[in-house]
N, C-alpha and C positions, 0 to 999 in steps of 0.2 A: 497556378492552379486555375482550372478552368469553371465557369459558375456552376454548370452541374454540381463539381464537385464539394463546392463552397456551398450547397444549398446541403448537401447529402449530409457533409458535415458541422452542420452549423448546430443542429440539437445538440449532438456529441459535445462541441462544446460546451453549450450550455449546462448541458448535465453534468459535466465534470465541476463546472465555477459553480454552481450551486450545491452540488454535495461537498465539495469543500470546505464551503460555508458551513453548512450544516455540521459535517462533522468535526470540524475545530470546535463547533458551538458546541458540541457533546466534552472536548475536554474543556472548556471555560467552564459549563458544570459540574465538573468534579473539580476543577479546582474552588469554586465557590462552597462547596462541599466540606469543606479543607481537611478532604482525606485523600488515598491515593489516586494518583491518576494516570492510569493506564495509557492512555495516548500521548506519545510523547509528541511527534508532531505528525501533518499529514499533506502530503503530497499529489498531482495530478497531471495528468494530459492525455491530451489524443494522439493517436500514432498518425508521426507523418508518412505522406504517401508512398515513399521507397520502404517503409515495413510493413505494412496493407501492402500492399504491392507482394513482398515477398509471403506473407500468409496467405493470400489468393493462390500461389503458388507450392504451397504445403497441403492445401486443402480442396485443392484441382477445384475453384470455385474462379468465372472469372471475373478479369480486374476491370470494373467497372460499377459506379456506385446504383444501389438497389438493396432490394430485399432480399436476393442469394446470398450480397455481399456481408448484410447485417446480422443475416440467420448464421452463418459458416463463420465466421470471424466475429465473436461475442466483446471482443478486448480491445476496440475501436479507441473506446476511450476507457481509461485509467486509473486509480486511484490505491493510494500505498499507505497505509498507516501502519506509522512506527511505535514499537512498546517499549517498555526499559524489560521484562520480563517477562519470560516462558509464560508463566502465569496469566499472563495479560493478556494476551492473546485469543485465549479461551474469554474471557471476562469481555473484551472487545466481539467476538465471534456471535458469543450470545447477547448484547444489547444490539446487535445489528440484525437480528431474527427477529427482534421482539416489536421492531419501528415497523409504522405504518404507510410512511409515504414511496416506501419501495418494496419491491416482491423478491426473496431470494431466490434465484431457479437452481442455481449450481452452487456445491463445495467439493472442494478438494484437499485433504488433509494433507499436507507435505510435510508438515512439522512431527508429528507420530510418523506417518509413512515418507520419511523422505524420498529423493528420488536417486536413482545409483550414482548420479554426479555429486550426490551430498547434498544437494540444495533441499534445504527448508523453507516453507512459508503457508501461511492459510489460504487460500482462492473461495474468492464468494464471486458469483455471476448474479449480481440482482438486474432485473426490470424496472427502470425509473420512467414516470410520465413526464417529459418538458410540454410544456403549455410553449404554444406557438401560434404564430397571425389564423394558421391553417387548423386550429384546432390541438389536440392533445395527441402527442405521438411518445413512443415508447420506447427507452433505447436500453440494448443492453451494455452493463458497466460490470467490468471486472472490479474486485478490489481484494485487494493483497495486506495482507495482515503478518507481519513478522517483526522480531527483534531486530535492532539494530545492530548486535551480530552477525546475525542471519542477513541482514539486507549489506553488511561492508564486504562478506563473503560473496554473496551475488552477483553484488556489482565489478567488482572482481571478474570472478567468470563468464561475464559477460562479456566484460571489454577481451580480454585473451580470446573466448570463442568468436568474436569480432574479426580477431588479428589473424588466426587461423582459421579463418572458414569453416567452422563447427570439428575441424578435423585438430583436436587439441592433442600431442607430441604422451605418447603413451606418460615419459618422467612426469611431466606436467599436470597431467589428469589424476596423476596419483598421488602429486602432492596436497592438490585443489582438494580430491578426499580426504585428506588426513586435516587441512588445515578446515575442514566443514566440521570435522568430529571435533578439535581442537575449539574453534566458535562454540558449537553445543557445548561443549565442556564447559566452557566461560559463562554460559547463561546457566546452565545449571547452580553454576557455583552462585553467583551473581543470587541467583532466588533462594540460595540455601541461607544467603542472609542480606535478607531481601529486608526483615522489619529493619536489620542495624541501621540499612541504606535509606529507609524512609523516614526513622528517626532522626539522622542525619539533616535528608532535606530539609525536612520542616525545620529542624532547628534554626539552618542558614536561613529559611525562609523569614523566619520570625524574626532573627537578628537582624536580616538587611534591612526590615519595613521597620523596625524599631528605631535605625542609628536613620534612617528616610526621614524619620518624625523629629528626630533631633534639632532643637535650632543650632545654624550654623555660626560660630565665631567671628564676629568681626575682626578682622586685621585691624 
């Protein structure tokens, strides 16, 4: 990678490692809370240059780092938080409206309106500031809010539309559909008993850090 590109992408970075930060710190406070917590974990990156690459190429924008490239390709860099449930989702949607260190510009509901390949998930486009030697610059960051349902399915059809060139074998596509409804199903159920499951956790939860406090047996 040549330094242009290393300069172009270097906020990107940053803004990825820092709202990581941040939003792990949002589930460390609900679990301090010690009620439910909606974020199961959260993930990040910047696309490397052969997928930039190929979105400069969807978006007839060209391939070259700048400000065409950062306005027409929002999704630079990354970020994925996982829920245990449907429910959570929404709960995750709206505490990230309500934060002040970033500006949401775009959403897109996938999860109510999925898409005809079956894919679920939330899309927020926020405006995050990185503080930089040059002053403060602003980048934008995708982030993706779904079950982990919804994200085993995904990844899934990801990797198949990978293997076929987006040209996925009519069988194939139709099974990806039914096994998308089949996931929704699962989360559905999953929140219809949703208190059993947090009652549950907490139990283990309580039990582990109890038998933790235990002294141990000498041999």
């Amino acid at each position: 990678m040549d330094h242009q590109w290393d300069q172009f992408l270097a906020p990107y970075v940053q803004a990825v490692d820092e709202l990581k930060v941040k939003l792990k710190a949002m589930r460390s406070h609900y679990r301090m809370e010690d009620g439910h917590v909606p974020i199961e974990f959260v993930t990040g990156r910047v696309k490397p240059l052969i997928s930039i690459y190929d979105k400069t190429l969807e978006k007839n924008v060209p391939f070259q780092p700048g400000l065409a490239l950062a306005s027409h390709v929002p999704d630079i860099a990354g970020l994925r938080i996982m829920c245990q449930f449907v429910d959570d989702v929404e709960t995750v949607v709206h505490v990230l409206r309500a934060r002040k260190d970033f500006c949401v510009v775009e959403e897109r509901d996938y999860v109510t309106n999925k898409k005809e390949s079956g894919y679920r998930s939330y899309h927020m486009i926020v405006e995050y500031p990185v503080q930089t030697l040059r002053g403060e610059k602003k980048i934008f960051v995708e982030i993706q809010i779904r079950t982990l349902a919804m994200n085993f399915w995904a990844s899934i059809e990801h990797t198949l539309n990978y293997k076929y060139e987006g040209n996925l074998p009519e069988a194939i596509q139709k099974r990806l559909e039914n096994a998308a409804e089949a996931a929704f199903r699962l989360d559905e159920e999953m929140s219809a008993i949703r208190d059993e499951i947090n009652e549950a956790q907490h139990y283990f939860k309580t039990y582990k850090e109890l038998s933790n406090r235990r002294p141990k047996r000498k041999k």
